[in-house]
Each structure stands twice: as structure tokens, then as C-alpha cells.
N, C-alpha and C positions, 0 to 999 in steps of 0.2 A: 644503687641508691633507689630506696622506694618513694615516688612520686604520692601523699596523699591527697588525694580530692574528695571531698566530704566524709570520711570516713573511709574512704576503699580504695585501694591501693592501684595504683594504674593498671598494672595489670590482669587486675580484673575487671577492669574496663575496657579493654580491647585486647583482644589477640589475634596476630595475623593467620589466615585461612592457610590452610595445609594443600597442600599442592592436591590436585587427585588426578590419575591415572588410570584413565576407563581403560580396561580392555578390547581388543577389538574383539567383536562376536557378529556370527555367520546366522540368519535366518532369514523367514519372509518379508519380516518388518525390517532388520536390516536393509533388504532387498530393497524395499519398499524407500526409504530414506534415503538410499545413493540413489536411489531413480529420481527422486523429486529435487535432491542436491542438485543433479546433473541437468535437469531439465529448467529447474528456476536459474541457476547460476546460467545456461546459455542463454536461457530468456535475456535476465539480465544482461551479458558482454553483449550480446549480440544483437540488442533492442536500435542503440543506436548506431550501427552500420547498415541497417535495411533500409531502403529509398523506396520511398512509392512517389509517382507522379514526375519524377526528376528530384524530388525534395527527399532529406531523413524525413524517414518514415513516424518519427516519434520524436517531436520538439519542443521543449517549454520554453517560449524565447519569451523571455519576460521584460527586455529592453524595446521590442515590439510589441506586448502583454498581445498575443496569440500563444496558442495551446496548438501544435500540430499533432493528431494521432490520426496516422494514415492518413486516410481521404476526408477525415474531416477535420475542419479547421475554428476552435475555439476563442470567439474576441470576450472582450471583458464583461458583455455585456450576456453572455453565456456561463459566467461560472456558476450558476448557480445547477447547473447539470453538475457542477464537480462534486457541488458542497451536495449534492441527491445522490450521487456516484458514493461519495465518503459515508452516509448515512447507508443508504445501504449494504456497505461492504463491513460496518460496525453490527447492524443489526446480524449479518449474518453470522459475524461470527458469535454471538448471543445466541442462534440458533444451533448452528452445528456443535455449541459448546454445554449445552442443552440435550443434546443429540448426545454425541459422543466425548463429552471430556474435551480434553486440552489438543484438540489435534493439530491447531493450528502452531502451539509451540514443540510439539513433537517432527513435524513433519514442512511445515514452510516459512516458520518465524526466520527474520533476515539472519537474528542471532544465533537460531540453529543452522544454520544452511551455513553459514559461515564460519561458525565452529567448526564442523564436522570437516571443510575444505581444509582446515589448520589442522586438526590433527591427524587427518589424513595425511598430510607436509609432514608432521610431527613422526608420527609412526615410519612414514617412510626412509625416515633420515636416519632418525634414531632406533628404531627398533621397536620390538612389543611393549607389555605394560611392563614386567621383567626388567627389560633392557633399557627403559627407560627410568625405572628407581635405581636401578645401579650404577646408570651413566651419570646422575644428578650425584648422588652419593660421591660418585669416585671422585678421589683429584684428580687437579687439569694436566691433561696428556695432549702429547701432539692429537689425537685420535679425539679424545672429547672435543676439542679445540678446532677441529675440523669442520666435524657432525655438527655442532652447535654454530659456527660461521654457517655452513651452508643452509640448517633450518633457517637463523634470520635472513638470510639473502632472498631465501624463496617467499619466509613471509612478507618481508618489505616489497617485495614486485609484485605478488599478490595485492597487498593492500594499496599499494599506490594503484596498480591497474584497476582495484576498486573505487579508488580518488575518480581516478582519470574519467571511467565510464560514468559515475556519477555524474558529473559535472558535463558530461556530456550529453549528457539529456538537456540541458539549460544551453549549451552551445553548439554551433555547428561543429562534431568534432570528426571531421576531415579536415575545420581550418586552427581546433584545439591540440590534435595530434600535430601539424605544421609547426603549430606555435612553440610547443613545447619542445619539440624536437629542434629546431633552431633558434630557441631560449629567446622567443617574441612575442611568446604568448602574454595577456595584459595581466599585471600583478593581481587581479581578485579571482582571474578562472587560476594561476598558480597555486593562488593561498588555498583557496576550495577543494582542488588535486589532492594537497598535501593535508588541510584539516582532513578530509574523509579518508583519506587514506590511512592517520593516524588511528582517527578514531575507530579503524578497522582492526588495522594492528591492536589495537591495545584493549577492545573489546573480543575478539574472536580470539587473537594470540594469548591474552595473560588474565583477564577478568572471567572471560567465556559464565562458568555457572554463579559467578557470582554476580552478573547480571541480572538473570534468572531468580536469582533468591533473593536479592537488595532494591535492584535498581528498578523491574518490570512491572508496575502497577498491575496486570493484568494477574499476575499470581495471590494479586490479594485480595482482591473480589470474585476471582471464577470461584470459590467455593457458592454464592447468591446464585449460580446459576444452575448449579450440580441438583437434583435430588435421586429418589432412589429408585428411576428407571433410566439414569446419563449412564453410559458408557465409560468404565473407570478402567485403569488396570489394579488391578485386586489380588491378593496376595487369597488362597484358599485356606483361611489358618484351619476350618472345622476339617479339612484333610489333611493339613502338614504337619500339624501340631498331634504330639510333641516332635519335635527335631530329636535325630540323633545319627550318629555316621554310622554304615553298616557295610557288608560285600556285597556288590553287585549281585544281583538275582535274591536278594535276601526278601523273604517277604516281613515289611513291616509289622504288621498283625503280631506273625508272632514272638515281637519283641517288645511288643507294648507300644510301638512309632508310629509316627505319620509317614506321609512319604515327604518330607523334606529331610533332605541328608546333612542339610546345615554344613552346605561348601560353602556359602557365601556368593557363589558366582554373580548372582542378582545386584549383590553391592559391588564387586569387584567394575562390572560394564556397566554400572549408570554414569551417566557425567555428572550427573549432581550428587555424587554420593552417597545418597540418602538407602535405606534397609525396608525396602516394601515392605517385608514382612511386620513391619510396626503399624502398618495400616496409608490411608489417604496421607499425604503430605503437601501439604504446599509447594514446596523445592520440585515435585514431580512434575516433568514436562511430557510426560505421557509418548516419550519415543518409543517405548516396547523391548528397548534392547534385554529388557529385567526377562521378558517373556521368551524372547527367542534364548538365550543361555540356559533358564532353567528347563526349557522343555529340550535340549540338548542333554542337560545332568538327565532329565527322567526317560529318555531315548536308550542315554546307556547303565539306568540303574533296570531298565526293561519294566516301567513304570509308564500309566497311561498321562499324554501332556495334559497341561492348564492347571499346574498347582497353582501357577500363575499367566492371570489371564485377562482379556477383556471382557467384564461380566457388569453386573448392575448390583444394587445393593438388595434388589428383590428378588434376584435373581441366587444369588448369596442365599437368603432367605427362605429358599425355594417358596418364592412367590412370581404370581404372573409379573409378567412383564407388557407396559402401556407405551407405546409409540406415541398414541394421539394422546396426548392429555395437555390441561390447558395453556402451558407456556408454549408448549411446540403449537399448537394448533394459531395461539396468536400471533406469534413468532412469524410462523407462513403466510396468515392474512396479511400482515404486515406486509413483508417482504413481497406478496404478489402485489398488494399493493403500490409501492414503490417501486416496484419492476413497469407497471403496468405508466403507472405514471411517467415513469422516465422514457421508454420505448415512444407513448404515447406524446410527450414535448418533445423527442426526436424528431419523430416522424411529423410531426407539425411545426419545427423551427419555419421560420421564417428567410432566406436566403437572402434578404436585403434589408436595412433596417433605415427607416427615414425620421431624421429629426430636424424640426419647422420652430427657429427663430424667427420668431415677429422684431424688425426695427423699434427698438425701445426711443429713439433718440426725436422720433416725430410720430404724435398720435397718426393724421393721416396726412396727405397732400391733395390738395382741390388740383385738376390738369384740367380743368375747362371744356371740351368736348371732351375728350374722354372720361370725363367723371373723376371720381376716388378713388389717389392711390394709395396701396401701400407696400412698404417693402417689407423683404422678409431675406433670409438665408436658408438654405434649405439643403441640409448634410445627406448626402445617400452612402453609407456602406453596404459595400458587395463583399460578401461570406463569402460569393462563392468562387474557385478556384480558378477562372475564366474569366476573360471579358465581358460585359455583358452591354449591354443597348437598353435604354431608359427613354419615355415620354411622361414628362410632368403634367396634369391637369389637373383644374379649379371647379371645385360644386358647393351649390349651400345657397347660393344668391343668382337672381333672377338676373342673367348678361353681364356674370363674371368672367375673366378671360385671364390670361399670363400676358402680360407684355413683354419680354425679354423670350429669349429662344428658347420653346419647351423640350429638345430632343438633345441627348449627351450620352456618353458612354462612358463608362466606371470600367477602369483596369479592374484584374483580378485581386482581391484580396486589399483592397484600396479603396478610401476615403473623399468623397468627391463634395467640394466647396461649390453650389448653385446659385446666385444671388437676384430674385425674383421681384419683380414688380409685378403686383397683382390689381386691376382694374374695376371700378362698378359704376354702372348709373348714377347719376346724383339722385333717384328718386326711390334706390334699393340699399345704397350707402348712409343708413342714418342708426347712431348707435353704436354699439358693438353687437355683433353677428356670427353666430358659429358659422365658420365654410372649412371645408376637408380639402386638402392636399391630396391628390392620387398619384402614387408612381407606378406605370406598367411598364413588364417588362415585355420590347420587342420581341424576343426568340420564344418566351414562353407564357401563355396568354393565361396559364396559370399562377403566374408569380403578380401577385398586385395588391400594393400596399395603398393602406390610406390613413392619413394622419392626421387629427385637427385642430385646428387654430381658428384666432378670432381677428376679425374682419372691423378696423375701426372708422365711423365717420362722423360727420356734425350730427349734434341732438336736437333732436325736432324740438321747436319752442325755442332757440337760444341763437 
């Protein structure tokens, strides 16, 4: 039955994607991709089982809203190092993208790295590119039936294990692994386990390039960043062209040929299927596998490599090639910029932060000899990891003083409630008055904060 909708018949309005079967292929840049596989996926598992201090090393307890990374410890009142952190890790990739092309989704995007661990699973199970159009093709045998139970086993404990570490970064997971393990863990770190886990499975296991081609917004703006001294992989058509197959050692020239033998290789090992040879694509994630296989064919046709290569479009051209020109050049002011900045509010954080409630509920209090009071509440958080030792004092006004005990000490990493009467002369107490709050800290004659508020008494005249 044909479905019309406005005139076109359903089926040409959609049709399901065709499976694709990259080959596996041997090179530098391969080389290059299991190294960075191997090194981000431990990063990754292995991020949160490192302990610094007695604590994981890396914790986003947002039931707490602290940020733990390592030895420093992020409160709410510090995210905006995240939101400088996030800016500069966008600018950079505008830079490097700039620089060289797409390198981030050839070589560290989650969705590569995670692909590449699947069909690594995939290939192992099942076999080459080969063996695996023919095992799909064939009917089900105890043997397909096997191979295909033990891929999914491997990829569901893969992607749960992806669940699980994920969500262990938001929890303590020595007490997520417990949990889960003796089915106690609380229903939202479960659900989280199993959302990420799915969405691993069914991104890396079954969508993989059609992520890349549909879903990744970044594929459809990096052409705004490309011009024609970025780093592309480029197909050499003014040497390959024209194709045609010949015997080994055959010199092209004198057949009328370029040196492309028109095997295909290039399209057989992309994960996105696409035909360099048709020039720049969108769908290219710029992994290189197109480069390492064809300079394999031109290895054994005894042909010099880089029909296909990492080159520039001026380079093509044979024209100069410019490193500094002016996107790069702003790109790096930027960037040192916001390095410079960020390093620089590091290194000037603050290790205690004080904040001075004035009692709203009474202007001031006359106390007779001792003058005018007033109260206040006075919060001291300690960032830092340790205990520490505090003395409050009063400045601004002529024989102001603390009435209540000025000396207390803040736990590590804890929030300390101080509730202050502050004193004045009746003959320095008239008005409102700016006076500063100081908090120094005992152990470090470096650390001293001063905060300020206003000081209220009678108005002269009333």
C-alpha cells in the first residue's frame, strides 16, 4: 500500500540507513585512535576510583553543591570558574578546528571513542567486514545465534559499566557500587546507571554515524570555521584522476591514469561511508582511516603515498600556506586570555568567604553605658580542606568593639553560623555608618577577609 502525503509517496520520504561495515585498517593514524581510545576510556573508568586526601579524587556532589577535583574543592559560589573552564574549552575547539579540521571528532569525541570500543566488540565476535555481511545475510544457525548473544552481552556490560562510572562521578561510588551490588542502591542513582547506559548502547551499538550525520550540530557549522589554510583530509583528484585498475608496478602515465586504482578501499574503512574522492563532506569526521588504507593500496601498487592526505586547500593549489592569519591569531589572544584570567582568579581565590547579615527586626538598641547596639549574623565558609581558627573584628567607627566572643573555629569544608552584637559610643552612633567586618585567620596571617555593612543609630535632630 502506498502511503500519499502531499503528493509523494512515503517512501520517498524516508528510508531506513543501510547498515555500513568499515573495515578494519592498519596505520599511523589508526595507531593514533586506539592510543587515544585507550587512554580517554581509562581516564574515564578509572577517574572515579582515584582518592586524593582520603576522599574520590573527582566528585560532583550536587546534594552537597561542592565540586571535588583533587585537592580543590569547588562551592556554589565558585562555579563561575566552571562556566570560564566551559568557555574556554569551546573557544578551543574553534581554534584547533581552525588549525586542523575536525580533530576533535576524529580522535576524542565521546561518540568516537565509543564507537570504535563497539566495534572493536563487534569485529571481535563476529569477524572482519567479510564475515560480518555474511553473518547478517545468513539465516539464524546455532552459530549466528551464539556470536550475536555473546556481542550483546559484551555490549550491555560495556554500556551499563558506562551507566555505572558516569553516575559515579555525582556519587560516592564505593557506596554506588555497594548499592547496586546488594540492589540498595536509591531509585534515581539506578535510573541514571541504566538511562546512560542505554543511551550508550544505542548510540555507539546501533546509531554510531548516524549521530555524526543527523544528530551532532557541530558537523553543521565547522564548515564557518574551515578556510583555505585548515588542515583537511583531501582526496589529490589533480593526481588520481582519472581512476582506473591496472597491475601492480604498472606505470599510470603510460596508460592515460592517475594513480587511483579505483579499489575503493577509502570507502570500504570510513565509518560514515562517505567517497572522499567526491571532495570535503560534512559526514567526514576526519579519523584518517581513508589515509592510512590508501597509502597501503599505493605501498603495494609501488606508488609514492598521500593520494590522500592531510593537506590545505592552498596547499592543493600549490600556494603558500599561513599559520598566523587572523582567526588563528585572535583565536590565541583569546585563549591566552582566558587562560590568563582563569590561572590568575585561581591563584587569587579566596579560602574563606564571609557574609554579614544586619538584624532587619530592630534599627538599633540604646544599652546605656555601653552605647549602640546592634546585631548582626555573620556566615564564615572554609573552602579549605582543614580546620581552621578565626578572630572577628570591628573598624569604621571611633570605639567600636564585638560584644559576643570574637575567636571560633570553622571545620573543614563547613559553614559556620556567628551571631554578633556590635557596640558604639552614643556620640559615634548617630545615623547610618559604613563599618567593615574583618575575619583573620589564626594559622595564616595571609588569609584576611573584610566585608562591609552599616552601622545603625539615632538621627541627630530627632
Amino acid at each position: 500500500m502506498n502511503t500519499q502525503s502531499g503528493g509523494y509517496e512515503y517512501g520517498q520520504l524516508y528510508r531506513s540507513e543501510d547498515k555500513i561495515y568499515p573495515r578494519e585498517v592498519k596505520g599511523r593514524y589508526a595507531r593514533l585512535r586506539r592510543i587515544a581510545m585507550f587512554v580517554l576510556l581509562g581516564m574515564f573508568y578509572g577517574g572515579p576510583w582515584l582518592t586524593w586526601g582520603g576522599r574520590q579524587a573527582v566528585l560532583f556532589d550536587l546534594p552537597a553543591r561542592k565540586f571535588y577535583i583533587f585537592g580543590m574543592t569547588l562551592w556554589p559560589q565558585d562555579f563561575v570558574y566552571l562556566a570560564l573552564l566551559l568557555i574556554i574549552l569551546a573557544v578551543s575547539l574553534f581554534f584547533f578546528t581552525a588549525l586542523a579540521g575536525r580533530l576533535w571528532c576524529g580522535y576524542a569525541c565521546p561518540q568516537t571513542v565509543w564507537t570504535e570500543a563497539f566495534t572493536w566488540i563487534e569485529r571481535l565476535v563476529e569477524g572482519d567486514r567479510a564475515k560480518r555481511i555474511k553473518l547478517d545475510r545468513a539465516p539464524w544457525t546455532l552459530d549466528k545465534l551464539w556470536r550475536k548473544s555473546l556481542k550483546q552481552v559484551l555490549w550491555v556490560s560495556l554500556a551499563l559499566f558506562t551507566g555505572f562510572t558516569f553516575v559515579g562521578y555525582f556519587v560516592n561510588v564505593h557506596d554506588l557500587a555497594a548499592g547496586l551490588l546488594t540492589l540498595s542502591a536509591g531509585p534515581w542513582e539506578a535510573f541514571w546507571v541504566f538511562f546512560y547506559g542505554l543511551a550508550t548502547y544505542g548510540n555507539a551499538g546501533y546509531l554510531r554515524e548516524q549521530v555524526c550525520k543527523y544528530m551532532c550540530p557541530y558537523a553543521r557549522f565547522q564548515g564557518a570555521m574551515f578556510d583555505k589554510d585548515t588542515l583537511i583530509i583531501t582526496y589529490d583528484e589533480e593526481r588520481g584522476e582519472p581512476r582506473g585498475a591496472r597491475r601492480r608496478g604498472t606505470d599510470p602515465r603510460e596508460k592515460g591514469l592517475g594513480d587511483c586504482i579505483d579499489c575503493t578501499m577509502c570507502v570500504q574503512v570510513c565509518p560514515t561511508g562517505i567517497d572522499i574522492r567526491k571532495g570535503l563532506q560534512y559526514e567526514c569526521i576526519a579519523c584518517a582511516a581513508c589515509i592510512d588504507a590508501c597509502d597501503s593500496v599505493m605501498d603495494k601498487m609501488q606508488y609514492p603515498r598521500g593520494l590522500i592526505r592531510y593537506t590545505t586547500e592552498h596547499a592543493i593549489q600549490h600556494e603558500r600556506y599561513h599559520l598566523f592569519r587572523p582567526r588563528t591569531v585572535v583565536y590565541t589572544l583569546i585563549l591566552v586570555t582566558l587562560l590568563s584570567s582563569m590561572a590568575a582568579a585561581m591563584l587569587l581565590r579566596e579560602p574563606v568567604i564571609v557574609d554579614v547579615l544586619r538584624d532587619r527586626n530592630a534599627l538599633y538598641r540604646d544599652a546605656g553605658r555601653r552605647g549602640i547596639e546592634n546585631d548582626y549574623t555573620v556566615r564564615i565558609v572554609n573552602k579549605q580542606n582543614i580546620d581552621r581558627d578565626y578572630v572577628l573584628s570591628v573598624q569604621g567607627l571611633a570605639g567600636i568593639e564585638v560584644r559576643t566572643d570574637a575567636r571560633f573555629s570553622v571545620p573543614a569544608e563547613s559553614v559556620y553560623t556567628l551571631p554578633v552584637t556590635v557596640s558604639v559610643p552614643h556620640e559615634n552612633a548617630s545615623g547610618g555608618s559604613a563599618i567593615e567586618f574583618v575575619v583573620q585567620d589564626l594559622n595564616d596571617p595571609a588569609v584576611r577577609v573584610v566585608e562591609e555593612s552599616r552601622f545603625r543609630g539615632p538621627v541627630p535632630g530627632r
